[in-house]
N, C-alpha and C positions, 0 to 999 in steps of 0.2 A: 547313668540316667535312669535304671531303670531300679538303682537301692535307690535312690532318692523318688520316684512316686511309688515304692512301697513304703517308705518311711513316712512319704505324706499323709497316704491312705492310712497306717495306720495310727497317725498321730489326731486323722481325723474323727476318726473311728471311736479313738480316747476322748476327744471333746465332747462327741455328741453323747456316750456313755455317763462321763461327769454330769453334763447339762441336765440328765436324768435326775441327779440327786438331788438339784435343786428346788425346793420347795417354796409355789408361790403362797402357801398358808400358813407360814411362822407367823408367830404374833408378832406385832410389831414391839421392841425390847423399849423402846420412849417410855412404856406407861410406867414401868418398874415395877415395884413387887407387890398386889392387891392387897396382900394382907395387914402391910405395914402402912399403908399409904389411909386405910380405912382405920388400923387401929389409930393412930394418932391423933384423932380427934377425941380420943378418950370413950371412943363407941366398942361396947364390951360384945365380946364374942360370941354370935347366936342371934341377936339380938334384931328388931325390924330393920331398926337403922343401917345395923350393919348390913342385912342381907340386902338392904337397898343398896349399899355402898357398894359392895360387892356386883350387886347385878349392873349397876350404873356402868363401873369401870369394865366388866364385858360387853355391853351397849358400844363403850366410846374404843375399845377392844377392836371389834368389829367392820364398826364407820369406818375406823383405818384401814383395816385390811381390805374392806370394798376401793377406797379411795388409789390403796396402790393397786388394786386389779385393772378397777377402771382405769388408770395412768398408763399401765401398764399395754392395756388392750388400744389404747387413743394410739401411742406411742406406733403402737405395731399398725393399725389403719394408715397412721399419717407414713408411716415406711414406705408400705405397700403402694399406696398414692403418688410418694414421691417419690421415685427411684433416684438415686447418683446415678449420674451418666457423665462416663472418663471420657 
């Protein structure tokens, strides 16, 4: 009984460490690759166009990353709110 709640504890221990590395600021990977997605319209490098392009796509960059935080923080209120009860 008592290897198994040390192996619990310390398998606990490992989760919450992991959970650590977890970063909620990665870009989100949908937009794909800024550079190639601006050059394709045939908008040459430097140029106003582009750096509009470029700055548009961290704009829409961003929105996402606010949208999964926001999701992210609802999720966790509405938890808090409603517990399971076994």
């Amino acid at each position: 009984m008592l290897l198994m709640s040390k192996r619990l504890l310390a398998l606990t221990f490992a989760a919450v460490a992991l959970a650590g590395c977890a970063s909620r600021n990665d870009a989100p990977t949908d937009l794909g690759d800024d550079d190639a997605f601006c050059k394709q319209n045939g908008v040459a490098v430097g140029s106003s166009e582009y750096v509009a392009c470029r700055r548009d796509r961290d704009v829409q960059r961003s929105n996402a990353i606010t949208r999964a935080n926001r999701a992210q923080r609802n999720l966790g209120e509405y938890m808090m709110q409603n517990p399971s009860r076994p």
